[in-house]
N, C-alpha and C positions, 0 to 999 in steps of 0.2 A: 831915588835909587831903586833900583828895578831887581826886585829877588825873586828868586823861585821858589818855590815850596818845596820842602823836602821830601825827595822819593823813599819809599818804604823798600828795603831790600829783599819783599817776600812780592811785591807788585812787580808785573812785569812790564819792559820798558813802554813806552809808546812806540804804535806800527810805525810810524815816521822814524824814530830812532832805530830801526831794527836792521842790521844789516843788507839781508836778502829776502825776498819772499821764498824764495827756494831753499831755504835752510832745513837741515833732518829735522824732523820732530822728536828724535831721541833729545837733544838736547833744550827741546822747552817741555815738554812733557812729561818726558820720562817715558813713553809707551810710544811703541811703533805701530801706526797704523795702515793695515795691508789692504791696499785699493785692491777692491770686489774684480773676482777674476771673471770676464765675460765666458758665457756658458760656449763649449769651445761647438760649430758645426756641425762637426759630424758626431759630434753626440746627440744634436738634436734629431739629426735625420734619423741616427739607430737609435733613440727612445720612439720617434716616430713609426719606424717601421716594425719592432715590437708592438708598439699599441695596436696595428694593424694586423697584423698576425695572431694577438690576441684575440682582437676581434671576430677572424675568421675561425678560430677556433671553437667562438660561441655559437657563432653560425651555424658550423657540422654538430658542437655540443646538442643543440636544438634538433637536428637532424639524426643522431645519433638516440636521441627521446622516442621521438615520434616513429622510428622505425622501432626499438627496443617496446614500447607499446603497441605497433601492429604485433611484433611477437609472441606479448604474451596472449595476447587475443588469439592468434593463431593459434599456441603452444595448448590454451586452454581449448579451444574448439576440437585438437588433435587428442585431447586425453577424454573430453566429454564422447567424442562420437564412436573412441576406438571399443571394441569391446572388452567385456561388459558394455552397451548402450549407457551412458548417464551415470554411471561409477567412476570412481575413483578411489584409486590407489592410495597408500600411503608414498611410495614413491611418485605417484602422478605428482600429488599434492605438494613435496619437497621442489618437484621441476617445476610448478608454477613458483612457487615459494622463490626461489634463485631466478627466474624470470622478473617478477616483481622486483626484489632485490637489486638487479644491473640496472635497470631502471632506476629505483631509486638513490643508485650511486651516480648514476648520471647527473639524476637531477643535481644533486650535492654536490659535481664538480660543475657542475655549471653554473652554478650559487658562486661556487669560490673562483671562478673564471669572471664574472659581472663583479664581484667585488672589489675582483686585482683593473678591472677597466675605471671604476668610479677610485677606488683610491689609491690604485698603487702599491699595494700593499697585500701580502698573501696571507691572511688568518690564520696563524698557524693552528688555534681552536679548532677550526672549520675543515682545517685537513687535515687534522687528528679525528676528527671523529668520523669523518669520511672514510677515512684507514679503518679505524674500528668497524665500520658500517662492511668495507669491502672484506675484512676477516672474520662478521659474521655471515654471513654469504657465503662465505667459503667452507668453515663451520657447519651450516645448515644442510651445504650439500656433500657434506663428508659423508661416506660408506664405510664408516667403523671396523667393518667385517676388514676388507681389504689393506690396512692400513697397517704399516710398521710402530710401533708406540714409540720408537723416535721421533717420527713424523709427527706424532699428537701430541708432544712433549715442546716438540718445536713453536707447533702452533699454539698453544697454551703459555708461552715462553711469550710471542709475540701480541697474546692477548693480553697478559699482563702487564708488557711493559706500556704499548700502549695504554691502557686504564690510567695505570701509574702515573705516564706523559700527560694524558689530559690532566685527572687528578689535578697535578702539580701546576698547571697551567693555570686552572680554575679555581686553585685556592687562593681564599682569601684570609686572612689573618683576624680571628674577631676583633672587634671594636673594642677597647676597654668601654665598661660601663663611669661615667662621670659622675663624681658626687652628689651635682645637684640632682640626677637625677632618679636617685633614689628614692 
């Protein structure tokens, strides 16, 4: 006599006894699973042509250097030769000062321009403190005399909250110290 063994009613049938191969998988599963959406054309093309535009942007970034550096060379040569011969001002010295300065915001956006090409990604660290950098520049080259104290309230308003921003960014939460390692 020819018997079967008895099915477990937690085992699921044999593919041979299974109706369809096309059946939902809500009902053997319990979970729906969503077939991977192909990445649609034309977004490839505009991630493409963003990357390209970004690129070009490093291009002039690089060019925007190298001219902001003939600058200060210049700027420096035009305050060394003016008279006084070989002196300098306190105000010369702020104008090279803010010279340097766009320069090295330059650089700093061109750091955060190569970073968004390698990952995709904008640091927001790196443009906070680039902002900080371009509001002390800004800062350096203030004429106090001239200025409404709203105006220096404002910009002290946006020093702060930047600091605050990074700050907050950069903090890290200390470690607890662990038993054994006392």
């Amino acid at each position: 006599m020819d018997t079967k063994p008895p099915v477990r009613p937690s085992m699921p049938p044999p593919a041979s006894s299974r109706p369809s191969a096309n059946r939902n998988l809500r009902e053997e599963s319990h979970e729906v699973k969503v077939p991977p959406v192909p990445e649609d054309a034309m977004l490839k093309v505009l991630h493409a042509v963003i990357h390209f535009a970004v690129r070009i942007l490093a291009v002039l970034m690089v060019l925007v250097i190298l001219w902001g550096v003939a600058d200060v060379g210049y700027v420096m040569y035009q305050r060394v030769v003016a008279a006084p011969f070989l002196m300098l001002t306190v105000s010369d010295i702020l104008v090279i000062f803010g010279s340097f300065m766009a320069v090295l915001i330059a650089i700093e956006i061109f750091i955060n321009i190569t970073l968004y090409i390698k990952h995709d990604t904008l640091p927001i660290k790196m443009v906070i403190a680039t902002a900080l950098m371009a509001v002390a520049r800004k800062v350096i080259m203030l004429d106090f005399k001239d200025l409404d104290p709203a105006y220096i309230t404002a910009i002290a308003a946006v020093i702060v909250a930047l600091g605050l921003t990074y700050w907050l960014i950069s903090y890290k939460p200390p470690q607890p110290v662990k038993q054994d390692e006392r």
